[in-house]
C-alpha positions as CSV (number, residue, x, y, z in Angstrom):
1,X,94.5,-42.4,-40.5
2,X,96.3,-39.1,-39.6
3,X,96.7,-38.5,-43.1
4,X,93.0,-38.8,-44.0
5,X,92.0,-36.2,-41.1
6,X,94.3,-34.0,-42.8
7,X,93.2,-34.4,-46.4
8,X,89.1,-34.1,-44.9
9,X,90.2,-30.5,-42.8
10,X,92.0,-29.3,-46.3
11,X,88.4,-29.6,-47.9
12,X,86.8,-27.2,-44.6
13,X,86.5,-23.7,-44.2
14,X,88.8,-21.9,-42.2
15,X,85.3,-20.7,-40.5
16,X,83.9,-24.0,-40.2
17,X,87.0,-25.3,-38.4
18,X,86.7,-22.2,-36.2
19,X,82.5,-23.5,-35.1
20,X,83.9,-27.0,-34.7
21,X,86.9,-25.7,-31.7
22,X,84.4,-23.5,-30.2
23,X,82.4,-26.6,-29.9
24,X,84.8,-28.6,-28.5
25,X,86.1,-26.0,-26.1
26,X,82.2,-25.3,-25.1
27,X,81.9,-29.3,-24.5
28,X,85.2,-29.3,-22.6
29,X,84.0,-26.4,-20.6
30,X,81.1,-27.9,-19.3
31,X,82.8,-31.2,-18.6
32,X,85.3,-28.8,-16.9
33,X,82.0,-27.3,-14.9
34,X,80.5,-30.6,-14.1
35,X,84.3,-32.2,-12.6
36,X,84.7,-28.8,-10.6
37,X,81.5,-29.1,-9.3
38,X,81.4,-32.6,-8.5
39,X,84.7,-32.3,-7.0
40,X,83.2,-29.5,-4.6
41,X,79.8,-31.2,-3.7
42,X,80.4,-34.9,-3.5
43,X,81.6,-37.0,-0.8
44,X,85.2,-38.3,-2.6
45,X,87.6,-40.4,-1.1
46,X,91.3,-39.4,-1.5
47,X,91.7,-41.6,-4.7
48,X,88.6,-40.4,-6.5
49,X,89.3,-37.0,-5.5
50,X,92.8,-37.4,-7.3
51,X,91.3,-38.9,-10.4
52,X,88.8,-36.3,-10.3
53,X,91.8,-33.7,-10.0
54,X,93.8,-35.8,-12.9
55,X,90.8,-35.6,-15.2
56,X,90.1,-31.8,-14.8
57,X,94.1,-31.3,-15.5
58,X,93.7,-32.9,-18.8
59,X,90.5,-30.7,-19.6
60,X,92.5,-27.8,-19.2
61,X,95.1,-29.1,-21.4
62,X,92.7,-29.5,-24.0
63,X,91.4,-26.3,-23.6
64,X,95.2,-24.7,-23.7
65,X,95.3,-27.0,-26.7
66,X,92.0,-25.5,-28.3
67,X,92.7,-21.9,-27.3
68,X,95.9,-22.5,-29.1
69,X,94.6,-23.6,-32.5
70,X,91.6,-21.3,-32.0
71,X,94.2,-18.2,-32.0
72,X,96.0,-19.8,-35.6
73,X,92.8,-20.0,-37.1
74,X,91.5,-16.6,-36.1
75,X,94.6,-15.1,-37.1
76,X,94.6,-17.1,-40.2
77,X,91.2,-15.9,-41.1
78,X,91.9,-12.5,-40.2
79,X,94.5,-12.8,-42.9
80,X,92.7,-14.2,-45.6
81,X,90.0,-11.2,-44.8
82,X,92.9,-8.8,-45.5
83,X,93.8,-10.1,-49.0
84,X,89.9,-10.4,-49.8
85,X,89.7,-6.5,-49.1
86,X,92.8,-5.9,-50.9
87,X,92.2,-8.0,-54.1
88,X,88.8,-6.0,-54.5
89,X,90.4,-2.7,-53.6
90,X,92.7,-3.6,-56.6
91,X,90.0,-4.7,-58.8
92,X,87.7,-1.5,-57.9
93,X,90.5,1.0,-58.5
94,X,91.5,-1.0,-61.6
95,X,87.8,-0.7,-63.0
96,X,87.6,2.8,-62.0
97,X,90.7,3.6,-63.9
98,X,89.6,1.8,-67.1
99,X,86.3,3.0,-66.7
100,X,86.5,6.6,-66.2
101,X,89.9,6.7,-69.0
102,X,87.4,5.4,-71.6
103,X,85.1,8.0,-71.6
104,X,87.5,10.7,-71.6
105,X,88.6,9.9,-74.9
């Protein structure tokens, strides 16, 4: 199963995967929003106060998690930017060169 997940990311854009973790991390946030605010406006008792508590820790963890993975990507992508401008830096100067040598002689 982990496999497949794997194979099916190979085939997505760096920026896709980038929209699809700023989705996430927007849905956790507002989950994140919704538990906080609960947590401060509702009556709890002690145990569903606690699971409240438990529940918002894991958001956060996911969002660590995200922001994690967000930062790879980004830096990832910032990286393939790099070579993009380089490669047609290469192939400008090398068609300037060929160009411009041509009509000189």
């Amino acid at each position: 199963m982990s496999e497949m997940k794997d194979k099916k990311r190979e085939n997505v854009s760096i920026a896709s995967e980038i929209d699809r973790l700023e989705e996430r991390r927007e849905r956790c946030h507002d989950n994140l929003e919704r538990a906080e605010f609960k947590n401060r406006k509702a009556r709890l008792s002690e145990k569903e106060r606690q699971e409240l508590e438990n529940e918002m820790a894991i958001i956060n963890a996911r969002v660590q998690k995200l922001d994690k993975e967000l930062a790879m990507l980004r830096g990832e992508n910032r990286r393939n930017m790099l070579l993009s401008v380089a490669l047609l830096t290469i192939s400008a100067l090398f068609y300037y060169v060929f160009y411009f040598n041509e009509d000189d002689t």
